[in-house]
C-alpha positions as CSV (number, residue, x, y, z in Angstrom):
1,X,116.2,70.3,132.4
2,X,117.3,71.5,129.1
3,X,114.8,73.4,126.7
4,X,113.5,71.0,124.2
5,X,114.7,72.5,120.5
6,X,112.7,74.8,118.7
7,X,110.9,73.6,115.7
8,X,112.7,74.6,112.3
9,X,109.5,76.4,110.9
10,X,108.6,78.0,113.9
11,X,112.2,79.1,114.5
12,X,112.2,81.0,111.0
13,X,109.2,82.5,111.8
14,X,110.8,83.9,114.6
15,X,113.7,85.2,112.7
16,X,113.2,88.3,110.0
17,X,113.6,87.8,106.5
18,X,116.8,87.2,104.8
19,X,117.1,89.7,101.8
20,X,119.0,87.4,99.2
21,X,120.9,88.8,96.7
22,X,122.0,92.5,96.1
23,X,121.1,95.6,95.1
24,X,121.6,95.4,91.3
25,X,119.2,92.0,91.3
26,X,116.2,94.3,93.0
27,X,113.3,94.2,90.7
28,X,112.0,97.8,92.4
29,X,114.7,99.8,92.2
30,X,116.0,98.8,88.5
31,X,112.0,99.3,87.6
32,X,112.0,102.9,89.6
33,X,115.4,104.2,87.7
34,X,114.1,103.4,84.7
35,X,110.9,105.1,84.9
36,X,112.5,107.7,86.3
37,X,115.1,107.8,83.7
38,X,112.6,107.9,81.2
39,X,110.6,110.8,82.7
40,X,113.2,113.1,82.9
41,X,115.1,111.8,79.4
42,X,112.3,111.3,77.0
43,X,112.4,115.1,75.5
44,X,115.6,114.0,74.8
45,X,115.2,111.0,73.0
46,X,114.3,112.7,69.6
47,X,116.4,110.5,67.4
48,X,115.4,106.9,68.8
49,X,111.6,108.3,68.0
50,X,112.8,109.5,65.0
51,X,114.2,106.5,63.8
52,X,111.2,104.5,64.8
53,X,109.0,106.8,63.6
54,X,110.0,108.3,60.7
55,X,106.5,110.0,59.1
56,X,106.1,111.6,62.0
57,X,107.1,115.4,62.4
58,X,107.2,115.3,65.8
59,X,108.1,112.2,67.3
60,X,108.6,113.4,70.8
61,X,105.9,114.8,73.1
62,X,107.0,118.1,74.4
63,X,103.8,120.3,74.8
64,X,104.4,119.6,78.8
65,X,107.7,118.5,80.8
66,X,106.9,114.7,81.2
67,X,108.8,114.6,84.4
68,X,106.0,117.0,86.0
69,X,103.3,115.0,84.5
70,X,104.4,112.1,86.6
71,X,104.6,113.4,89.5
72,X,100.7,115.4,88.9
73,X,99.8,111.8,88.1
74,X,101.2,110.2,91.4
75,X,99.5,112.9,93.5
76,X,96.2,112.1,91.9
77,X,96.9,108.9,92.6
78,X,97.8,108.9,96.2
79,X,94.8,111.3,97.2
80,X,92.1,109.6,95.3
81,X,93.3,105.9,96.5
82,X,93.7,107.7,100.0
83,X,90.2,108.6,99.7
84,X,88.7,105.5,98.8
85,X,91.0,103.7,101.6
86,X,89.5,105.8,104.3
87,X,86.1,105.6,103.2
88,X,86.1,101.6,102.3
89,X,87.6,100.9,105.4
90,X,85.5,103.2,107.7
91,X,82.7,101.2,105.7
92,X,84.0,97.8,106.0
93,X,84.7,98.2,109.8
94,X,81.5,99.8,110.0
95,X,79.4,96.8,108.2
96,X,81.0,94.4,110.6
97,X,80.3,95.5,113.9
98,X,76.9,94.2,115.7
99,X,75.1,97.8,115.1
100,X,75.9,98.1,111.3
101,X,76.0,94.5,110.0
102,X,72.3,95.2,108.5
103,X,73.7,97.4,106.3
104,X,76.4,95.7,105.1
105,X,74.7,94.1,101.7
106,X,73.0,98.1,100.9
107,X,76.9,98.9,101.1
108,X,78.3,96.4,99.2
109,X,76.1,97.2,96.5
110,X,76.4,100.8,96.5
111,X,80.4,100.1,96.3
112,X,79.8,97.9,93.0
113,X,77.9,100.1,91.1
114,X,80.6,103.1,91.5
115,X,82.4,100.6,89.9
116,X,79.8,99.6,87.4
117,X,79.8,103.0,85.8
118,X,82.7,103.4,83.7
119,X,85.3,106.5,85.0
120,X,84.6,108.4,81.7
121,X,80.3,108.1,82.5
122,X,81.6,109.5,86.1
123,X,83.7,112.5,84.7
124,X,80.7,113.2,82.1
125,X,78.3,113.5,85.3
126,X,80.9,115.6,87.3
127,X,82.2,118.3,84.9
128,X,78.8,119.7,85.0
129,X,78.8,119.9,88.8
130,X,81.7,121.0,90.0
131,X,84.0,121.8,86.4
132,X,86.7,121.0,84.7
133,X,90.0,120.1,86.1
134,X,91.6,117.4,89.1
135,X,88.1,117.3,91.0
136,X,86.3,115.8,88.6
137,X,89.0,113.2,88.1
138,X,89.3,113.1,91.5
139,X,85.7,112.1,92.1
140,X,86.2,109.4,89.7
141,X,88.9,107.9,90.9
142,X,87.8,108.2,94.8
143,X,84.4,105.8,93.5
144,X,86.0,103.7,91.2
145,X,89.0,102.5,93.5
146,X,86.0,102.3,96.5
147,X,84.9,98.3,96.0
148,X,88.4,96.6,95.9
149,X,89.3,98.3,99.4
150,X,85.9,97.4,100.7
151,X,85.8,93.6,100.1
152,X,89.4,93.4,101.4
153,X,88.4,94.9,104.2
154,X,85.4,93.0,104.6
155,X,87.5,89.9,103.4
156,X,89.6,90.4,105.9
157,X,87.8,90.8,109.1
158,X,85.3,87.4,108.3
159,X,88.9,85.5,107.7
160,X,89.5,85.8,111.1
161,X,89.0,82.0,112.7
162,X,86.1,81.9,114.8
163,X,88.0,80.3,118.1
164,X,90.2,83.1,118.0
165,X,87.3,85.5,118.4
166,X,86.1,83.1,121.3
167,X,89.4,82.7,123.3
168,X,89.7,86.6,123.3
169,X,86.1,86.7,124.3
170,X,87.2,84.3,127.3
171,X,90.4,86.2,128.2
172,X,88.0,88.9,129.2
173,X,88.9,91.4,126.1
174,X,86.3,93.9,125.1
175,X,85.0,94.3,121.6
176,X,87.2,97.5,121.2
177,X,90.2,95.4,122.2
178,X,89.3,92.3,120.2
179,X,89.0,94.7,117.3
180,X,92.2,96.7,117.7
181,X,94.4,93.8,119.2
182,X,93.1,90.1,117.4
183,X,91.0,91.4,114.0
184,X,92.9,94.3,112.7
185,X,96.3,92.6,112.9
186,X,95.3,89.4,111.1
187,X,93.0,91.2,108.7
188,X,96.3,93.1,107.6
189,X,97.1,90.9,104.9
190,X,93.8,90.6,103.0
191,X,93.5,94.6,103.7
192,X,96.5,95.4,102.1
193,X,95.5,93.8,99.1
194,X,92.3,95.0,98.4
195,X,94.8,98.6,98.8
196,X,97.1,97.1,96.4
197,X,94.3,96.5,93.8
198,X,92.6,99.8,94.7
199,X,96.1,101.7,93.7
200,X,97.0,99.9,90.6
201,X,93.7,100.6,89.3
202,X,93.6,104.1,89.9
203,X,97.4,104.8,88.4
204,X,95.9,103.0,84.8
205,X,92.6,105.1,85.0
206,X,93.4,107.9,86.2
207,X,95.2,108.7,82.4
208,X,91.5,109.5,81.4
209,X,91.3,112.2,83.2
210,X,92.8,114.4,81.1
211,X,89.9,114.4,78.9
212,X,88.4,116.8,81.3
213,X,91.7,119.0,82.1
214,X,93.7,117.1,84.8
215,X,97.6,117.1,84.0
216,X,98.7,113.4,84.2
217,X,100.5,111.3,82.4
218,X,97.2,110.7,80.0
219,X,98.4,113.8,78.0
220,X,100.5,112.3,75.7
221,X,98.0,109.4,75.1
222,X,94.9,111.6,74.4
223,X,97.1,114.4,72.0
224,X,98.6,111.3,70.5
225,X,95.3,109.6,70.1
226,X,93.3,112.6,68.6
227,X,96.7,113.5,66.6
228,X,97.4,110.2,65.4
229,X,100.3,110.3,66.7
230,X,101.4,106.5,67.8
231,X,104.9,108.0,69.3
232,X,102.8,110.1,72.1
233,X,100.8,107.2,73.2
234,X,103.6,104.6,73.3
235,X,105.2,107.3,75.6
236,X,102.3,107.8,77.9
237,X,101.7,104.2,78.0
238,X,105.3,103.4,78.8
239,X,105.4,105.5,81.8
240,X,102.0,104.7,83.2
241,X,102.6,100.9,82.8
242,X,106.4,101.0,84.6
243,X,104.5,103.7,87.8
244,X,101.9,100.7,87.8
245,X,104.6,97.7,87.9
246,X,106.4,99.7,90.3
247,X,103.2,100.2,93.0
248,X,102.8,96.6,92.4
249,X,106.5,95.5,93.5
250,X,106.5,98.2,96.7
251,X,103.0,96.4,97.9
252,X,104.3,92.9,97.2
253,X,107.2,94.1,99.4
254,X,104.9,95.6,102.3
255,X,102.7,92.3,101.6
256,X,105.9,90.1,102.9
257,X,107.0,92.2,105.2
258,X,103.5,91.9,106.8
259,X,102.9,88.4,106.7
260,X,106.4,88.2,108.7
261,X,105.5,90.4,111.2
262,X,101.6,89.1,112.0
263,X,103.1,85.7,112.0
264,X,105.9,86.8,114.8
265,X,103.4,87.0,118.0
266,X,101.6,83.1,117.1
267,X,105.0,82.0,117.0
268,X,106.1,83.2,119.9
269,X,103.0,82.1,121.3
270,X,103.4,78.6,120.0
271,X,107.2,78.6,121.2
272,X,106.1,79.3,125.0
């Protein structure tokens, strides 16, 4: 007896993505090359500043090579958002289980007022305590990208449909299973962007922290700022704003790519 036909939407679920178009249409990489172009060709770029800002008498921030300040700025970045990624989601996971769920509105609170207090108020209290320089900033930006991680965690894991839960239950799965194997996979999606908004957040704030000595790409605002200098601040802002556009297009990527491949196994399932 022949196999009755697959149905059209499960079928593309089963098959991966089609990447239409090519390269020179893909929003990342044009958005990458020029921010990289412009980090490494900015201290060359004297007569277009010039031009567009004549009064000035130096129209082109070169107190620092720009291309290093990127890449300081990116580090900060990654290790503070890695921070507040481990600790939200230790939390979140944490909060959720049977043992821990009392604690999870003391938590959610504390998360929220880390980010109540403004970065700068954070940096003010931590210079004092541990100095000038990337920890303080670091600090800052571990607290401040703490709550959007959390709820998406938290987000995530109550998402999951109750007769899912049950039907593992019944199958016989442990709670260590039904964790690793049923919540974690669908909670992906909701995870990831509670990550996404953690990271885009800390690439815009973590400019301020060269108020208290980081090197990031902040430099040229708060020289241009104090200077009056609009030039330096439209070429801080420039390169903070494409790094941010850019960690937004490589997460909507992942986010696709991870719908696809949580929706492969339920339609599999519905296929059998």
């Amino acid at each position: 007896m022949a196999k009755a036909a697959s149905p059209p939407a499960l079928t593309a679920l089963q098959s991966p993505p089609r990447h239409r178009g090519r390269w020179w249409a893909d929003r990342l990489a044009w958005t990458l090359a020029v921010l990289l172009a412009l980090a490494y060709g900015l201290p060359y770029s004297q007569p277009v500043f010039a031009a567009l800002f004549p009064t000035l008498p130096r129209p082109v921030y070169l107190q620092e090579p720009l291309a290093g300040l990127l890449w300081q700025h990116l580090g900060l970045v990654l290790l503070s958002s890695a921070l507040a990624v481990l600790v939200g989601t230790a939390a979140g996971l944490a909060t959720t289980r049977e043992t821990g769920r009392a604690f999870k509105p003391l938590m959610e609170t504390l998360a929220a007022m880390g980010q109540t207090f403004p970065p700068v108020a954070v940096l003010a209290v931590a210079v004092p305590a541990v100095g000038f320089g990337e920890l303080p900033a670091l600090i800052a930006l571990s607290l401040f990208g703490l709550l959007p991680v959390l709820q998406g965690t938290l987000a995530g894991l109550e998402s999951v449909p109750r007769p899912v839960l049950e039907s593992a239950r019944a199958m016989g799965l442990s709670p260590r299973h039904i964790l690793t194997q049923v919540q974690i996979p669908l909670a992906l999606p909701l995870w990831l962007s509670g990550v996404r908004t953690s990271v885009i957040i800390n690439i815009g704030t973590a400019a301020i922290a060269s108020t208290v000595g980081a090197k990031t790409r902040g430099s040229p605002i708060i020289v241009g700022l104090s200077g009056f200098n609009t030039a330096y601040v439209l070429q801080g802002a420039l390169l903070v704003g494409l790094l941010a556009i850019s960690a937004d297009l490589v997460f909507d990527r992942l986010a696709r790519r991870l719908q696809w491949d949580t929706a492969r196994p339920t339609a599999k399932m519905l296929l059998n």
